[in-house]
N, C-alpha and C positions, 0 to 999 in steps of 0.2 A: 111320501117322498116329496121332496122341493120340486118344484117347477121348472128350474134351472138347474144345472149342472156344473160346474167349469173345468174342462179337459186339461192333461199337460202335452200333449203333443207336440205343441208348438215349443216348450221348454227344453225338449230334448231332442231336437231335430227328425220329427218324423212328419213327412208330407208326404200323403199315394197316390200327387198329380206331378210333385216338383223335387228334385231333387238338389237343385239349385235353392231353391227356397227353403226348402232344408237344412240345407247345409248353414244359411246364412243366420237361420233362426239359431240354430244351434250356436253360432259365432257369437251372435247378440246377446243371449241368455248364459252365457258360461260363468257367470257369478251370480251367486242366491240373490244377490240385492235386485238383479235385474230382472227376478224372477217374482220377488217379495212385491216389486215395485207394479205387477202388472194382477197380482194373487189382489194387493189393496185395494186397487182399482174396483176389481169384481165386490171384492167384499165393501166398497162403498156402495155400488150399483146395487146392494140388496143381494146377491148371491151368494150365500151360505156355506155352500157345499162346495169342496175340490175333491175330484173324482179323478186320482192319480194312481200311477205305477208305484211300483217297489223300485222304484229306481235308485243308486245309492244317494245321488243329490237330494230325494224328497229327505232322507234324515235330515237334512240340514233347515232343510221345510219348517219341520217337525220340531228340530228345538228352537228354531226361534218362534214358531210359535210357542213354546212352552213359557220360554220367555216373557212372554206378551202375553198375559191372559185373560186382563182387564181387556185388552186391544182386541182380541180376536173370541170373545167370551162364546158367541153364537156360532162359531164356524165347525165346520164337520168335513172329515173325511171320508170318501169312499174309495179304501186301499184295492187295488187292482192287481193279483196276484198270479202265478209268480212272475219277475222281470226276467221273461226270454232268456233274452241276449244274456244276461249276466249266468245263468245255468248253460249256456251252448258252450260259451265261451270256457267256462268252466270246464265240461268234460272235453271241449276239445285239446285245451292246455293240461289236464290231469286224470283225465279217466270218469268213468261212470262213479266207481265205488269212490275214488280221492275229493271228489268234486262235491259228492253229499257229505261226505265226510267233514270237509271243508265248510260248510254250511249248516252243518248242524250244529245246534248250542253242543260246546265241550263239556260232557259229564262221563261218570264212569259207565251211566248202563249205554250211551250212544257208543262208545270207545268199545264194549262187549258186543252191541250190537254188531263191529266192521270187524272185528277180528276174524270171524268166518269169509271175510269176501262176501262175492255180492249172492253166494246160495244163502246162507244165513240171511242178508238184511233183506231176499225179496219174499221172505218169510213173513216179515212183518210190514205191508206194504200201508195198512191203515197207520202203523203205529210211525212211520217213517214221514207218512203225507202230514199227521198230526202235526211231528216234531217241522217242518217245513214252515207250514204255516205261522207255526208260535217264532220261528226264525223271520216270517218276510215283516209278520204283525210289532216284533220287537222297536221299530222305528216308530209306531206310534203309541206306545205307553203314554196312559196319562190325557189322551185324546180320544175326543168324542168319534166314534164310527159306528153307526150305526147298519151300514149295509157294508158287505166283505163281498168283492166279486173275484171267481177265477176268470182268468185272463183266456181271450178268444183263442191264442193259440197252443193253452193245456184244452182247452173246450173241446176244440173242436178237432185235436187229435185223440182223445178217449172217445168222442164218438166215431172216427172213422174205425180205432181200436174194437169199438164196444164194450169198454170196459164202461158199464154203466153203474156201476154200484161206485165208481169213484165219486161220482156228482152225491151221496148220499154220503158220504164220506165227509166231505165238505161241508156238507151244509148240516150236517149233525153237529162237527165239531165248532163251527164259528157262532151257532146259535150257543152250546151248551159252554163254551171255553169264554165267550165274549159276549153276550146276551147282544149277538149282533141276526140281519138276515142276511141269508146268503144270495148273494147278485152272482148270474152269471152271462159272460159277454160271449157271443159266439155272430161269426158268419154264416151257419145255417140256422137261422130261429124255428123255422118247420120242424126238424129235425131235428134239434135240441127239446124243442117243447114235448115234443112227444115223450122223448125218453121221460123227461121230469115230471110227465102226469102219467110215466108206467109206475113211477118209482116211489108214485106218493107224495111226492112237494107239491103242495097247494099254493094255488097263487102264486106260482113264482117270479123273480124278478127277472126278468133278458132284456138284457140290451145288446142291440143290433143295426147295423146301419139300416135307414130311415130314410130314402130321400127320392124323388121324384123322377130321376133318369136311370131307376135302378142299381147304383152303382156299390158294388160288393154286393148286392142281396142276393144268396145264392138259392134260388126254386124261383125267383121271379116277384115282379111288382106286386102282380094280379093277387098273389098265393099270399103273400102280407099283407095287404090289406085284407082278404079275407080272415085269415086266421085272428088280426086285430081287432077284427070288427067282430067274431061270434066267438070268440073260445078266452076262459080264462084266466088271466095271466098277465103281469103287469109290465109293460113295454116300456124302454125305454131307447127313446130315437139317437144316434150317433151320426155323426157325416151328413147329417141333414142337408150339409153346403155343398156335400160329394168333391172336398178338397177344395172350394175356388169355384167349382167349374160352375155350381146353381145362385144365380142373386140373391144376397139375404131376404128380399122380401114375398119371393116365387119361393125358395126352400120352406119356409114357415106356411107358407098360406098352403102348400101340401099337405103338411104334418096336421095343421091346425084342421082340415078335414077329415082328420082322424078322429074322434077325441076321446076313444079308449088309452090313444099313447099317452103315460103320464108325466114323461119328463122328457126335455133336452136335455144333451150333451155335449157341449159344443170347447171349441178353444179361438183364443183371440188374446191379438197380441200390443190390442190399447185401449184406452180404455173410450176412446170413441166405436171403435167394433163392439166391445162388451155393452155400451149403450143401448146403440141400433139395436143389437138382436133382443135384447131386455124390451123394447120398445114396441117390437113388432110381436114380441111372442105376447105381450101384457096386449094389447091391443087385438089380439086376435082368438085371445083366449084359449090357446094351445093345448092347455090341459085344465081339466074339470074340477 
C-alpha cells in the first residue's frame, strides 16, 4: 500500500469537531472542478491514491478521470462502501424491499428475486450483498482499485449484530469479482480484528482512527497500540488530526512511533496542507 492516502471528507461536508466548517466545506466544493482542483494538487505532491465514498458526486470523479488517462495514468482508487446516507435515506423515503430494489442493477432474475417481498430476498443475503457491491463498484469501471473497503458504519453494525460471515462475504467476493483486497474501516479495530483472524483473513487490512488524544478509538490508546505493535495485520491510521483539534506536526510524530502502521489517511483542503503533511510524514518516516 502507498504511504499516503487522500480522504474525501472534506468534499462532502463531513467534520466530527465542526459543523460550521462543515457546512462551509460542503458550500465550497459543490462543483467537481472544485474538487478536481484540490484531487491535482495531491496528485502533484506524489499522492496516488483517493480513498473515497460511493458518494454520487465521486461518478463524476470517476469520468473525468476516464477522460484524462494520460493525466491521471498512476492514480488509484480506494472505493469506500456502501454510502450510509444514500441507503437510509432510501428506505426511509421507500421502504426496506423498494429501496434495494431501487439499487439493484435492473434484470429479470433481480425483478424475481423482489417479487416474493422481502421473505424471498432475505433468502439470498450473499447473493443480494453480491449484487450491492457490483452496484456501488459500477462508478469505477475501467479504474485502477486495488483495495475495496466496507464502510465503518456497515462494519461496525454486523459486528454489534454478529453477523460474522458478512466480512467473508465481502472479501471473497471483491478478491474473486475484481482481483482487488478487501479493506475494512471500523471504530473498534480490537474487535473487528479479532472476528477477521476467527474467520481466516490473513493480514488484513483496517483502518481505524489513529491519533494521540484518543479520539474515536473505541477500547482505548493503550489497547492500539499494543495490538499494533504484536499482532498481525495491516493498519491504517485515520483522524491522525482528530478533526483540527492535534498539530499536523505532534499528530504524525505519534503515528510515526508506530511503525507497524502502514499508511495515512488524511483530507485537506489546499494544496499547501497536502504539502506539510507529505513533509512531515516523509521526514519522519511514518511507514516502513
Amino acid at each position: 500500500m502507498h504511504r499516503l492516502l487522500f480522504g474525501d471528507n472534506q468534499f462532502f461536508g463531513v467534520n466530527h469537531m465542526s459543523e460550521e466548517k462543515a457546512r462551509a466545506q460542503a458550500m465550497r466544493f459543490q462543483h467537481t472542478d472544485a474538487i478536481m482542483e484540490v484531487l491535482d494538487a495531491a496528485y502533484a505532491e506524489g499522492i496516488k491514491v483517493f480513498m473515497c465514498t460511493t458518494h454520487d458526486r465521486v461518478a463524476e470523479i470517476c469520468d473525468h478521470v476516464r477522460a484524462n488517462p494520460q493525466k491521471y495514468a498512476q492514480l488509484e482508487f480506494y472505493p469506500c462502501m456502501p454510502y450510509a446516507h444514500k441507503y437510509a435515506n432510501g428506505v426511509t423515503e421507500h421502504g426496506v424491499v423498494e429501496a434495494l430494489r431501487r439499487f439493484l442493477p435492473e434484470d429479470g432474475a433481480v425483478s424475481a428475486l423482489f417479487k416474493g417481498g422481502m421473505a424471498v430476498a432475505t433468502k439470498d443475503v450473499e447473493g443480494i450483498a453480491q449484487l450491492l457491491i457490483d452496484a456501488e463498484m459500477k462508478m469505477f469501471a475501467g479504474l485502477k482499485t486495488p483495495v475495496i473497503f466496507l464502510q465503518n458504519v456497515v462494519t461496525d453494525l454486523l459486528l454489534g449484530l454478529g453477523f460474522k460471515e458478512a466480512f467473508r462475504i465481502f472479501a471473497d467476493h471483491v478478491q474473486k469479482k475484481y482481483s482487488a483486497e478487501p479493506g475494512f474501516i471500523t471504530m473498534n479495530m480490537p474487535m473487528l480484528l479479532d472476528v477477521l483472524e476467527e474467520l481466516g483473513i490473513d493480514n488484513p487490512i483496517i483502518c481505524s482512527n489513529i491519533n494521540k488524544i484518543g479520539f474515536r478509538m473505541c477500547g482505548g490508546m493503550e489497547t492500539y497500540e499494543r495490538i499494533i505493535a504484536t499482532r498481525r495485520f495491516r493498519p491504517i491510521a485515520m483522524s491522525v488530526l482528530a478533526s483540527g483539534a492535534i498539530a499536523p506536526a505532534e499528530a504524525i510524530e505519534y503515528v510515526a512511533r508506530q511503525p507497524a502502521i502502514r499508511s495515512i489517511v488524511f483530507g485537506a483542503s489546499s494544496r499547501g496542507n497536502i504539502q506539510q503533511i507529505r513533509k512531515l510524514v516523509e521526514a519522519s518516516s511514518v511507514v516502513r
